[in-house]
C-alpha positions as CSV (number, residue, x, y, z in Angstrom):
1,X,133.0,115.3,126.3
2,X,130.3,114.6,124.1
3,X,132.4,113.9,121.1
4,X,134.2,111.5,123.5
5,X,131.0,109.8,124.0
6,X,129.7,109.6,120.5
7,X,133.1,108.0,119.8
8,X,132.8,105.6,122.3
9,X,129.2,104.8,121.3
10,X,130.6,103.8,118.4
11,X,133.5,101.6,119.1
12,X,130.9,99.8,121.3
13,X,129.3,99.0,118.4
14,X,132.7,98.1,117.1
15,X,133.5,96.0,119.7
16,X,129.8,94.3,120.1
17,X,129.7,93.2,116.7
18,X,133.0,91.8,116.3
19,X,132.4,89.9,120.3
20,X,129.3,88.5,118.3
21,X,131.0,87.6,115.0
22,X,133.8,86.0,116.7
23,X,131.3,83.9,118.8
24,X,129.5,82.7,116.7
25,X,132.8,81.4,114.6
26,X,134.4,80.0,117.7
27,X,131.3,78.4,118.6
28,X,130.6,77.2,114.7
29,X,134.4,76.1,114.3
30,X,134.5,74.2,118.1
31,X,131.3,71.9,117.2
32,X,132.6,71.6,113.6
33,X,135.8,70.4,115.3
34,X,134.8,68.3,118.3
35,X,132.2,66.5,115.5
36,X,135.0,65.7,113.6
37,X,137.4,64.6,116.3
38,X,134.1,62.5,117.7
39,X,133.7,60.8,114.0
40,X,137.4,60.0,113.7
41,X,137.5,58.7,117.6
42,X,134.5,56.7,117.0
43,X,135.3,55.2,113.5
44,X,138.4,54.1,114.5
45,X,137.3,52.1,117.6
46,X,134.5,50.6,115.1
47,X,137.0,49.7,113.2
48,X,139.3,48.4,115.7
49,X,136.1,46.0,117.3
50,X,135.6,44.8,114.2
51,X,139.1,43.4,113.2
52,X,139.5,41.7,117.0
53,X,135.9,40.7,116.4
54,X,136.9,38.8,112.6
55,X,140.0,37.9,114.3
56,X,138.8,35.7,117.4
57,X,136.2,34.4,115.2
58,X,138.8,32.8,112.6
59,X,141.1,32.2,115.3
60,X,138.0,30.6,117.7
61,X,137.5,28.0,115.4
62,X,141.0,26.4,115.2
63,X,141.0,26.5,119.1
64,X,137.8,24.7,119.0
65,X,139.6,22.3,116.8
66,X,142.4,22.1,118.9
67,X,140.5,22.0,122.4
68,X,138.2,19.2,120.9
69,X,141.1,16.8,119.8
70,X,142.5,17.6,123.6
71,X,146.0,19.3,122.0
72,X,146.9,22.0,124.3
73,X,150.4,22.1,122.4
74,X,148.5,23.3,119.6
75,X,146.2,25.9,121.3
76,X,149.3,27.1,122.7
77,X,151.2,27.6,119.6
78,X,148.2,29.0,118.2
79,X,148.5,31.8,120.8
80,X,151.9,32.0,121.0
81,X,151.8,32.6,117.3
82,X,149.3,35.3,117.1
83,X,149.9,36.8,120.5
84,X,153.0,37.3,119.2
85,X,153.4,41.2,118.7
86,X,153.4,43.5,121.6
87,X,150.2,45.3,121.2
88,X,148.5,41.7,121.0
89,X,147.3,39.9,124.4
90,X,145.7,36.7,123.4
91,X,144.4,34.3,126.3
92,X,142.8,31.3,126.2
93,X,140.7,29.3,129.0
94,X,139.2,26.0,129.3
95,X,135.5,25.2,129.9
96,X,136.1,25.4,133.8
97,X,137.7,28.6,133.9
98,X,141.1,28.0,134.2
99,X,143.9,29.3,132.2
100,X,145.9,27.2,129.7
101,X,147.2,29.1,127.3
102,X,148.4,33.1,127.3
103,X,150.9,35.2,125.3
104,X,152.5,37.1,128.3
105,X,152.7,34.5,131.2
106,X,154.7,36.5,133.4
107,X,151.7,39.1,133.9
108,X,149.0,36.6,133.6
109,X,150.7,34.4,136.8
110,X,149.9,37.5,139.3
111,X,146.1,37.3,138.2
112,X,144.2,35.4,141.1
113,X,140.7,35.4,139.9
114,X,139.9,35.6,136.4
115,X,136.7,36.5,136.7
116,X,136.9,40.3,137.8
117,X,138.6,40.8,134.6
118,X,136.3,43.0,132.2
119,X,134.4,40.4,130.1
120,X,135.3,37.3,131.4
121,X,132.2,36.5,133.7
122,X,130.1,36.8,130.6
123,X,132.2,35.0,128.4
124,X,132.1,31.9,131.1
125,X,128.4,32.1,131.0
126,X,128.7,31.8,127.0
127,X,128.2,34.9,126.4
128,X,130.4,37.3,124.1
129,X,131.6,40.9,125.4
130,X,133.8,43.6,124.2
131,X,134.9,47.1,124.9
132,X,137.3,49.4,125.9
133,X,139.1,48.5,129.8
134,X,142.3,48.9,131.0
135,X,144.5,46.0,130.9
136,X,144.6,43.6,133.3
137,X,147.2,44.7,136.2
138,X,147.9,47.7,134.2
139,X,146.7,51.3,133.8
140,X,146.3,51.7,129.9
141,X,143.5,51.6,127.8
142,X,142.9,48.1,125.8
143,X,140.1,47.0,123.5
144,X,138.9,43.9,124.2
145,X,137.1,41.1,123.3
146,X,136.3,38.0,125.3
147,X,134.3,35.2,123.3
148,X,133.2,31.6,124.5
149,X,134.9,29.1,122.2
150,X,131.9,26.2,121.3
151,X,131.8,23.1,119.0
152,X,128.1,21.4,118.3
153,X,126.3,23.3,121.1
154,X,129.3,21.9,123.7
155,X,131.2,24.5,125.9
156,X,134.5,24.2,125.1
157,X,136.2,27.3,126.5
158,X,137.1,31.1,126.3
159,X,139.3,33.5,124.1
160,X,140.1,36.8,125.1
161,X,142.1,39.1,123.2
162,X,143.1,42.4,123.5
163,X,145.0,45.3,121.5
164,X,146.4,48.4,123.4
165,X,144.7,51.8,122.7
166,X,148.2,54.2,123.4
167,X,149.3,54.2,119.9
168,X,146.0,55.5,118.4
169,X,145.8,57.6,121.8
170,X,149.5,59.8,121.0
171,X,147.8,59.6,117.4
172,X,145.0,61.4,118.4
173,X,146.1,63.5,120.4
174,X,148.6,64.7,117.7
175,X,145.2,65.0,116.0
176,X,143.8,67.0,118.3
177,X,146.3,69.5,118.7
178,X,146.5,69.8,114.7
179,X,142.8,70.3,115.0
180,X,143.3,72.9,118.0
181,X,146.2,74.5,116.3
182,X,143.9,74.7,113.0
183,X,140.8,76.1,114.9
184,X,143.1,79.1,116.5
185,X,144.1,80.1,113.2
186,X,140.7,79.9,111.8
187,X,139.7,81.8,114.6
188,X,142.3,84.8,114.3
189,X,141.7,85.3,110.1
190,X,138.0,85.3,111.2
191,X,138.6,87.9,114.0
192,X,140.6,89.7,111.6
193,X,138.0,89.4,108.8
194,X,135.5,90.2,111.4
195,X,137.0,93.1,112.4
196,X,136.8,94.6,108.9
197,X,133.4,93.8,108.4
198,X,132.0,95.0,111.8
199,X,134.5,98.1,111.0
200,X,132.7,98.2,107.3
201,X,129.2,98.7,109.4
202,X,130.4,100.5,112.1
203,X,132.4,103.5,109.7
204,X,128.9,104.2,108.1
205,X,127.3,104.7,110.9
206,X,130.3,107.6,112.2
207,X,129.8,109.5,109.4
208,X,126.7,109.6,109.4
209,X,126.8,110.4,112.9
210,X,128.9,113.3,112.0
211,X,126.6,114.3,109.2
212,X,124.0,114.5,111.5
213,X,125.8,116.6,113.6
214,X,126.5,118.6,110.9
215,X,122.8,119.5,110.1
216,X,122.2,119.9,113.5
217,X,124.8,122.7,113.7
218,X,122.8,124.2,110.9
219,X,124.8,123.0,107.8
220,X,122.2,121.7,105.2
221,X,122.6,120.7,101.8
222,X,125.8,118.6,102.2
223,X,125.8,115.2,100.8
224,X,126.3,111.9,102.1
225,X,127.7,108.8,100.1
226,X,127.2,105.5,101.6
227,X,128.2,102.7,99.4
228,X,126.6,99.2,101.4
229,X,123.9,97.6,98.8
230,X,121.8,97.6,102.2
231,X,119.7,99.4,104.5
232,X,122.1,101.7,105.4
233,X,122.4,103.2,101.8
234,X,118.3,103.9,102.7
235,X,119.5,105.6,105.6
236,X,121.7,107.8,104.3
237,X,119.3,108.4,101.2
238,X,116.9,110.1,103.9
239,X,119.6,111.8,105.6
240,X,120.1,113.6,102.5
241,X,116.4,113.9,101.3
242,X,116.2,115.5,104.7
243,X,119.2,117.2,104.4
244,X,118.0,118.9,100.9
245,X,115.0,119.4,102.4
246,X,116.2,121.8,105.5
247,X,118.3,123.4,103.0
248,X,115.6,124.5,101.0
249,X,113.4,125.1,104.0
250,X,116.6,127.3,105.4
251,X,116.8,129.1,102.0
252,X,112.8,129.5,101.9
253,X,113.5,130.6,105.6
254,X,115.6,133.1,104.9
255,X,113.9,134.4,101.6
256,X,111.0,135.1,103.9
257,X,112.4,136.9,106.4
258,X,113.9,139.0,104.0
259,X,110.7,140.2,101.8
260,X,109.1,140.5,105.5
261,X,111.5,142.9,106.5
262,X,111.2,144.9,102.8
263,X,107.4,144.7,102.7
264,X,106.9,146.0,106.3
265,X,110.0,148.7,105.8
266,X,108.0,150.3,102.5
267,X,104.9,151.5,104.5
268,X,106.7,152.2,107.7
269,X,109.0,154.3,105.8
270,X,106.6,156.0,103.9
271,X,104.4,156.7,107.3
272,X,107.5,158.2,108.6
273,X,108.7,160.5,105.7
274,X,105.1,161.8,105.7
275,X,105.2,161.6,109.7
276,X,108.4,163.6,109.4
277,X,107.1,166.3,106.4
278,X,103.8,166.8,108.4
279,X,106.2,168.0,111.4
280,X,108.6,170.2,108.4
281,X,105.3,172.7,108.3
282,X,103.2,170.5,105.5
283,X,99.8,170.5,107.8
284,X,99.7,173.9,107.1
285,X,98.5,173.9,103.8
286,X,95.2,171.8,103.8
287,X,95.5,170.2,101.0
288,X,98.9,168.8,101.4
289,X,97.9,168.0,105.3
290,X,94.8,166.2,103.5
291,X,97.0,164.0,101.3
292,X,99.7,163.3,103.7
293,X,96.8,162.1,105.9
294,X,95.6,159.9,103.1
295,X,99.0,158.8,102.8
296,X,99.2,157.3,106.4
297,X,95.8,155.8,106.6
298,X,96.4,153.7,103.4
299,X,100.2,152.4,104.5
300,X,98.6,151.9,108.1
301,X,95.9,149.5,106.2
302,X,98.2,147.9,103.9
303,X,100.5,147.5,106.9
304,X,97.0,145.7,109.0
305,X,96.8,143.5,105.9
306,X,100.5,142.1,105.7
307,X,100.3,141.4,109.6
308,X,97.0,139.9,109.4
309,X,98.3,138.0,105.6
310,X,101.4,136.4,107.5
311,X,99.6,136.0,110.6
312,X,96.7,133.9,108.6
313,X,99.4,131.8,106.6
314,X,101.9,131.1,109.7
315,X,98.7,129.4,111.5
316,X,97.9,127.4,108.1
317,X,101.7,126.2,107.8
318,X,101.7,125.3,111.3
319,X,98.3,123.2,111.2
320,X,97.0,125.3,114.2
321,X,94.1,126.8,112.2
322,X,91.1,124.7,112.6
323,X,89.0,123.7,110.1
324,X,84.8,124.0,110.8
325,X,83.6,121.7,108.1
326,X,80.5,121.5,107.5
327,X,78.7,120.8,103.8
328,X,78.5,123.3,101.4
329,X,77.2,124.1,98.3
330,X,79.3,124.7,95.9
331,X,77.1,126.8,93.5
332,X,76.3,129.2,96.7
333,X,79.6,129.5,97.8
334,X,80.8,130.7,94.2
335,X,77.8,133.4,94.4
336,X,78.6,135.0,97.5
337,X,82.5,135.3,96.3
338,X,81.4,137.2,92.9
339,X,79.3,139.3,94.9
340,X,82.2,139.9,97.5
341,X,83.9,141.3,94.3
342,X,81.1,142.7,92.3
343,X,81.8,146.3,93.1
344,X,85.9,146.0,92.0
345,X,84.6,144.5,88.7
346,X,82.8,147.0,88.1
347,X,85.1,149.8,88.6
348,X,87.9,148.1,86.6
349,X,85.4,147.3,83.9
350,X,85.5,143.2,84.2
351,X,82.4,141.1,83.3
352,X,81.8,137.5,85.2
353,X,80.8,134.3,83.4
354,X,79.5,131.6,85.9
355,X,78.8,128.6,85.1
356,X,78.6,126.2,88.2
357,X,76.8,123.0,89.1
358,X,74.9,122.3,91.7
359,X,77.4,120.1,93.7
360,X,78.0,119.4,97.6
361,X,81.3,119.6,99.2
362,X,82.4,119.5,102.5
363,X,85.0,122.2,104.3
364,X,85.1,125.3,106.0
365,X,82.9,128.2,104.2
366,X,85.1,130.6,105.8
367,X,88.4,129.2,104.4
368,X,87.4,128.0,101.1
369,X,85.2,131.8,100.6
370,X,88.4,133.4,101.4
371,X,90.9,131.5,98.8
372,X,88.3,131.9,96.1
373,X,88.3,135.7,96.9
374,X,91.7,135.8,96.7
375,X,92.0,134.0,93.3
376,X,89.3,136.4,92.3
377,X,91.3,139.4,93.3
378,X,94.0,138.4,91.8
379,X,92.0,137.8,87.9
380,X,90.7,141.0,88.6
381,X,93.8,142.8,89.3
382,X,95.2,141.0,85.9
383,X,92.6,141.4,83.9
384,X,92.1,143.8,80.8
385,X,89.3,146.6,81.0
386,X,86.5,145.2,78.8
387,X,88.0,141.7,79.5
388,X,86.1,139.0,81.1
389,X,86.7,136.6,84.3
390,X,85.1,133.4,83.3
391,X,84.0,130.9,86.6
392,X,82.7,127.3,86.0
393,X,82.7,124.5,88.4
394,X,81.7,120.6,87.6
395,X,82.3,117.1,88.9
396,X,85.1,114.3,87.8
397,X,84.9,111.2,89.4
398,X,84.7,112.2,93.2
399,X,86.5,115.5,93.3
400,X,84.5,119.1,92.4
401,X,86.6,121.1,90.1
402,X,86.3,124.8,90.2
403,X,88.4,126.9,87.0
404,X,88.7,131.0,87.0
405,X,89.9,132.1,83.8
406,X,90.9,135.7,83.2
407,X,91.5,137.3,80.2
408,X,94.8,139.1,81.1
409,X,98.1,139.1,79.7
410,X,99.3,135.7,81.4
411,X,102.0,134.3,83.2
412,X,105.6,133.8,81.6
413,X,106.7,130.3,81.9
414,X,109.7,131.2,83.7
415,X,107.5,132.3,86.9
416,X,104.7,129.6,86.8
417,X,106.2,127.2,88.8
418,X,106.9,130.2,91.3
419,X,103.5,131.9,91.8
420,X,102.3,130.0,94.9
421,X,105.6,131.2,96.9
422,X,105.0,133.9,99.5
423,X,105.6,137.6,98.2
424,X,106.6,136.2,95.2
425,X,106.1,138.9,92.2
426,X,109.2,138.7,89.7
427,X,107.6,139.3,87.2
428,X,106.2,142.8,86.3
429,X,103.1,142.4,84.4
430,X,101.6,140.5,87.3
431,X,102.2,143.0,90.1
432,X,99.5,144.8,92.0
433,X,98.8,146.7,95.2
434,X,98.8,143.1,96.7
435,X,101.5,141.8,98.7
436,X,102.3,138.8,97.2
437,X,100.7,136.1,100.0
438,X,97.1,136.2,98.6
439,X,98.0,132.9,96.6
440,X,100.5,131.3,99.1
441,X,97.3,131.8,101.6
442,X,94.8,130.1,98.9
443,X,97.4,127.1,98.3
444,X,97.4,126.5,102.2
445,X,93.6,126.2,102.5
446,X,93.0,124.3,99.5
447,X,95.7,122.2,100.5
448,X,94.3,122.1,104.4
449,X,91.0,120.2,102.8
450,X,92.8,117.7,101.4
451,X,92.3,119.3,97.7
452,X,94.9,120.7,95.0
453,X,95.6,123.8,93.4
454,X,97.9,124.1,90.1
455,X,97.8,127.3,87.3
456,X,98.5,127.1,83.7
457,X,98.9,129.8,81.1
458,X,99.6,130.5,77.8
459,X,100.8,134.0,76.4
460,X,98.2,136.8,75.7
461,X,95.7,134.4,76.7
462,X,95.1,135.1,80.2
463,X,95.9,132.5,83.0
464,X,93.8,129.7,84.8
465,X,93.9,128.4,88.1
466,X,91.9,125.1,88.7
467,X,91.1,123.8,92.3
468,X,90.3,120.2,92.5
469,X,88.3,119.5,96.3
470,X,86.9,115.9,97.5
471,X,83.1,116.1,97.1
472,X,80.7,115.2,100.0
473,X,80.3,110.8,100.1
């Protein structure tokens, strides 16, 4: 049911953007089309107005001449003449109205009163009209023109002709339905190139659909290829930073779980072989019951310190562990670390050099005491007897940087990139009684107050780690 859903999300996308695309080309076409049709329409009729119009005016004047001599013969063979062809009407009228002279006399004998006949009233009052009208007694379409006929500012009479509109009306309406026909066609390879485009946006977004599904179902790492040259190649470039990123967060995941399960099966095992020799008869001897004692106590500590390690950097990770920031002195909280660690220095024969300016930063003392400590336990833990554990801290720009040097062997380049990782200890010269969270832990907090931690080192020459923290504004 849900994948029926997702589908039919998706061909309503389908189906919305093509509805659009075709709109807007049916509506772009149609006004393209009905502006055209309206030019052609109204081109022709200006066309048409003008020819009657140069016609009655050449043809005006030799019924003036003919009216003014008194020669109806002539006017009527003038109209007779050019009224000849059947799309023609041609009338003429003297100054009182009455009709002398037409080119179809069997219509023009069932007219009673000239004067409701479009254009005529005006012409009689000298003035000229035209337009479009149907014919007189008839039901088609005619253009007209009706002009008063004068000779030296005297009144002489009227012309009217006329042409009928039904030829250029079948013409345009075979125009029309080309235009029709054209704009269906036009319409179908759009919806046709419409559907392949909305289909072109609409496949993308399936599959990535899918691919989402995909990582939601807990397969990471796969990779998505959207070829669009537009935002939805972004997309699917996060969808596969993200996806990269759960799969290494998966990996890191499961990489954790597994050196929690080995790091908290070592002391548990150990408690319960000695558990289990202590029940074989072993507390009988003293000395044996002694060490198997001594045994349990120190797993059952290291055992408190892995809870309370993972504990400490499962609230960092998650943000939960508030910060009380206050201002600090950086000199003062260097001192109380190297005293923290004074007595282990001493018993593994390691000297401190400290060398730190009087600066002012602002954190938790708590948090920042306790990643220094750790970065100290871990030089001393590295460090050659006799050798020396070098601290120095100073100011560049507005950060406070704080470098602790030790004097050990140092760390391979292989595992550098590596050594912030939780229980990370590949390689052997660097192991200790730790387990392997004392740096992941220091990362977090330095990273918690806005500040960076990175390590360098260079062979036989002892490694540094340098913490760069915003100073107090």
């Amino acid at each position: 049911m849900k994948g029926w859903r997702s589908r039919l999300k998706l061909n309503t996308i389908h189906a919305k953007l093509l509805a659009t695309y075709l709109m807007l080309t049916a509506f772009g076409t149609s006004l393209m089309a009905s502006y055209i049709l309206w030019s052609f329409h109204a081109y022709f009729m200006r066309t048409r107005q003008t020819d009657l119009d140069n016609w009655t005016s050449a043809l005006g004047e030799s019924v003036a001449d003919a009216l003014e001599e008194q020669d109806i013969s002539r006017v009527k063979l003038l109209v007779q003449r050019y009224g000849a062809p059947q799309t023609v009407t041609l009338r003429v009228f003297n100054g009182k109205g009455s009709l002398i002279a037409t080119s179809d006399p069997k219509l023009d004998k069932r007219v009673s009163d000239w004067y409701k006949v479009p254009g005529m009233q005006q012409a009689f009052q000298n003035v000229a009209a035209q337009g479009v009208a149907k014919g007189v007694l008839s039901n088609e379409d005619r253009l007209y023109i009706a002009r008063p006929i004068q000779r030296n500012g005297k009144f002489l009479g009227v012309l009217r002709m006329s042409i009928t509109l039904k030829q250029f009306q079948r013409q345009f309406l075979r125009v029309i339905w080309s235009v029709l026909g054209t704009l269906v066609v036009t319409i179908l390879l759009c919806a046709l190139i419409s559907s392949r485009f909305a289909r072109s946006l609409s496949k993308p977004i399936e599959i990535m659909r899918n691919f989402a599904i995909r990582m939601g179902s807990g397969h990471f790492g796969d990779k998505l290829i959207i070829q669009q040259n537009n935002e939805l190649d972004q997309l699917a470039a996060e969808l596969n930073r993200m996806s990269e990123r759960l799969a290494s967060l998966d990996q890191e995941r499961r990489v954790f779980l597994a050196n929690v399960s080995h790091e908290l099966r070592t002391p548990i095992s150990n408690v319960q072989v000695t558990v289990d020799a202590l029940k074989g008869g072993a507390y009988e001897e003293a000395e044996l019951r002694d060490r198997f004692f001594q045994t349990i106590e120190n797993e059952t500590k290291r055992l408190s310190r892995l809870i309370h390690d993972l504990l400490d950097l499962g609230r960092l990770e998650a943000g939960v562990s508030e910060l009380e920031k206050q201002t600090i002195s950086l000199r003062g909280l260097i001192n109380r670390a190297v005293n923290a660690v004074e007595p282990r220095m001493q018993a593994a024969g390691v000297t401190m050099q400290v060398n730190v300016a009087e600066l002012q930063i602002q954190g938790d003392s708590e948090r920042l005491l306790q990643a220094i400590l750790n970065l100290l336990d871990n030089a001393i833990k590295h460090s050659r007897p006799d050798s020396q554990v070098s601290i120095s801290g100073y100011s560049e720009g507005k950060k406070a940087i704080i470098k602790i040097q030790d004097q050990g062997k140092g760390i391979d380049e292989v595992d550098l990139p590596r050594i912030f990782e939780q229980f990370y200890t590949t390689d052997p010269s660097r192991k200790g009684s730790g387990n392997g969270l004392g740096l992941a832990i220091a990362k977090r907090i330095i990273e918690a107050h806005q500040g960076s931690i990175t390590a360098s080192s260079f062979s036989n020459q002892g490694a540094t780690f340098t913490i760069s923290l915003p100073m107090q504004v």
